[in-house]
C-alpha positions in Angstrom: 0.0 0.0 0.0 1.1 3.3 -0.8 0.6 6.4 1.5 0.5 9.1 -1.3 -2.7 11.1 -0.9 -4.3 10.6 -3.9 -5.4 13.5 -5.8 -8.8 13.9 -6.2 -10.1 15.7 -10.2 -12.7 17.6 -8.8 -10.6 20.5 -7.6 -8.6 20.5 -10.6 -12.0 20.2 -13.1 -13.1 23.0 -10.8 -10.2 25.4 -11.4 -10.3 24.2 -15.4 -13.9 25.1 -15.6 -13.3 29.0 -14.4 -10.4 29.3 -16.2 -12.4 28.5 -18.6 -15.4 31.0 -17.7 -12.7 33.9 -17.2 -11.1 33.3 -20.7 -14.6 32.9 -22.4 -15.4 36.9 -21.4 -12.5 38.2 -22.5 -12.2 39.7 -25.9 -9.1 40.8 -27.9 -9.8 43.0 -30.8 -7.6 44.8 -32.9 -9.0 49.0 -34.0 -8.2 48.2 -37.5 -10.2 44.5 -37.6 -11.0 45.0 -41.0 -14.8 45.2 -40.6 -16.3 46.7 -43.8 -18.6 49.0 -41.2 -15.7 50.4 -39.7 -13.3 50.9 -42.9 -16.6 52.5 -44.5 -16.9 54.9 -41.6 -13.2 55.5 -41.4 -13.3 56.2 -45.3 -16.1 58.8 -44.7 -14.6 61.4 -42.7 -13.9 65.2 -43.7 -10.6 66.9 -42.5 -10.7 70.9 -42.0 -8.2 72.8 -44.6 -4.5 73.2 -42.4 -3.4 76.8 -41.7 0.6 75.2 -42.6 2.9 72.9 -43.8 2.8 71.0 -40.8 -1.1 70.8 -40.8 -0.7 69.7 -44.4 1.5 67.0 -43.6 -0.8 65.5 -40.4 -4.1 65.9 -42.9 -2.2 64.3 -45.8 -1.4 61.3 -43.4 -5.0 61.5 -42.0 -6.2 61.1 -45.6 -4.6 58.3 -46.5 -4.6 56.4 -43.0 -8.4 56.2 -42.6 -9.3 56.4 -46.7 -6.5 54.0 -47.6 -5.1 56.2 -50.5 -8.7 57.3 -52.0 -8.8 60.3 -51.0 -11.8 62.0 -49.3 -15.1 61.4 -49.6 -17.9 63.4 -51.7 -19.9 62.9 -49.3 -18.7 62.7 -45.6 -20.3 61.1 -42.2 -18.1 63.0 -40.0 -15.6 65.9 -40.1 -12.4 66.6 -37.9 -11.9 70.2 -37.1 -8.1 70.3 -36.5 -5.8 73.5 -35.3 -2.1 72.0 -35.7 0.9 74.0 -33.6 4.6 73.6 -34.0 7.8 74.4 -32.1 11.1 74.1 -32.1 13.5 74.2 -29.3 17.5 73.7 -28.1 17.7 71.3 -25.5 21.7 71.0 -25.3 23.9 73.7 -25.0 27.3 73.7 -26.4 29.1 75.0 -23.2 32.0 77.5 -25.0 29.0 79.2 -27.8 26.3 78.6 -25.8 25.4 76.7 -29.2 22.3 74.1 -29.3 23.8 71.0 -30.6 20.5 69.1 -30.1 16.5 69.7 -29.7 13.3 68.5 -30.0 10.5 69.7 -32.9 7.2 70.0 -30.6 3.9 68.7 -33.0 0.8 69.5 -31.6 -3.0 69.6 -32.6 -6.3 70.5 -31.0 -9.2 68.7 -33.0 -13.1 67.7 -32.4 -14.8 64.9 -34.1 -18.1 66.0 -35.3 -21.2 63.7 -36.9 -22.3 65.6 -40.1 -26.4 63.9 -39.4 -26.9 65.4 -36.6 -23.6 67.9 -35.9 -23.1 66.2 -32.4 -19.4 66.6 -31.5 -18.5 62.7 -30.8 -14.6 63.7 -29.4 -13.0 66.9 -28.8 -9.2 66.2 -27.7 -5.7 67.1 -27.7 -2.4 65.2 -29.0 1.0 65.7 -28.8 4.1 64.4 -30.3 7.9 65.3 -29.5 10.3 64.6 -32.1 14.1 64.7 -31.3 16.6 66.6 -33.9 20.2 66.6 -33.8 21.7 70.0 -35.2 24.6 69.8 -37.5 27.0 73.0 -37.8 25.8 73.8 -41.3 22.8 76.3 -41.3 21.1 74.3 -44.5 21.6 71.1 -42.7 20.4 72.5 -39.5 16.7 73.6 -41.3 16.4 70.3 -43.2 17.0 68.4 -40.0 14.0 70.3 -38.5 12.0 70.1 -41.4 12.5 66.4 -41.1 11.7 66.2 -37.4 8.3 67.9 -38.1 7.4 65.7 -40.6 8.2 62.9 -38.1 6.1 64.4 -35.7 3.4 65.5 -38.1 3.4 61.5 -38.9 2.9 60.4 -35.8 0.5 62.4 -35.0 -2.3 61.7 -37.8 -1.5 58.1 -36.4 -2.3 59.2 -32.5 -5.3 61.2 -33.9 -6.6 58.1 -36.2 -6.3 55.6 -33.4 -8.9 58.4 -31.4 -10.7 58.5 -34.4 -11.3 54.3 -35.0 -12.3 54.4 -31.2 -14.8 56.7 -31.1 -16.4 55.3 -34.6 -15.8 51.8 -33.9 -18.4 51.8 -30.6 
């Protein structure tokens, strides 16, 4: 005879059957899933004219990340209002010119989500992106570095604002 406890499966068909229960209520689902009702409503949304290059570039990337290249629509479900800020700034002082040698290109936008039925404003928010540049010692250089970082930044931004955007539309 053996003096083992023996292990009884009702404790462990227990714990199996709630694991079970707890992993039947979750659900994983991914903003872009595909579903022709979102894409549609994604495809159908209106983005205010930008006030500058910068604006350009987040409304350009807006365009194509929620149209997929076709543009915008003739006839929109929903417009974004958008007011798009940038600014530059020196972060690291050369020591013996008191010189920036680095900084960081500041992209910014205020923007509300409106439904064009009924003109109820579905999301009014704010995003922000920081973008750092390094600044080389020629002048030329220096400005096509920035220009670079705010097209980095304006980038990431239409992303930020489009993943706001699926949320709201995708409830």
């Amino acid at each position: 005879m053996s003096s083992e406890p023996v292990a009884h499966p009702i404790p462990r068909l227990l714990l199996g059957l709630s694991l079970a229960l707890m992993l039947a209520g979750c659900q994983v689902r991914a903003l872009h899933d595909g579903s022709a009702g979102r894409a549609e409503s994604l495809g159908a949304i209106a983005y205010s004219q930008p006030e500058s290059r910068i604006g350009q570039e987040v409304r350009n990337h807006l365009v194509f990340l929620t149209g997929g290249g076709a543009g915008e629509p003739a006839t929109p479900q929903y417009t974004v209002d958008m007011n798009v800020q940038s600014r530059t700034m020196g972060v690291l002082l050369e020591q013996s010119s008191d010189v920036p040698k680095a900084g960081r290109v500041i992209v910014s936008a205020d923007y509300t989500l409106t439904r064009v039925s009924d003109g109820a404003v579905l999301r009014t928010g704010r995003r922000q992106i920081v973008a750092p540049v390094d600044y080389p010692a020629q002048e030329f250089a220096k400005l096509r570095a920035i220009r670079d970082a705010e097209d980095r930044g304006a980038h990431q931004l239409a992303e930020l604002i489009r993943a706001d955007i699926a949320t709201i539309i995708g409830r």
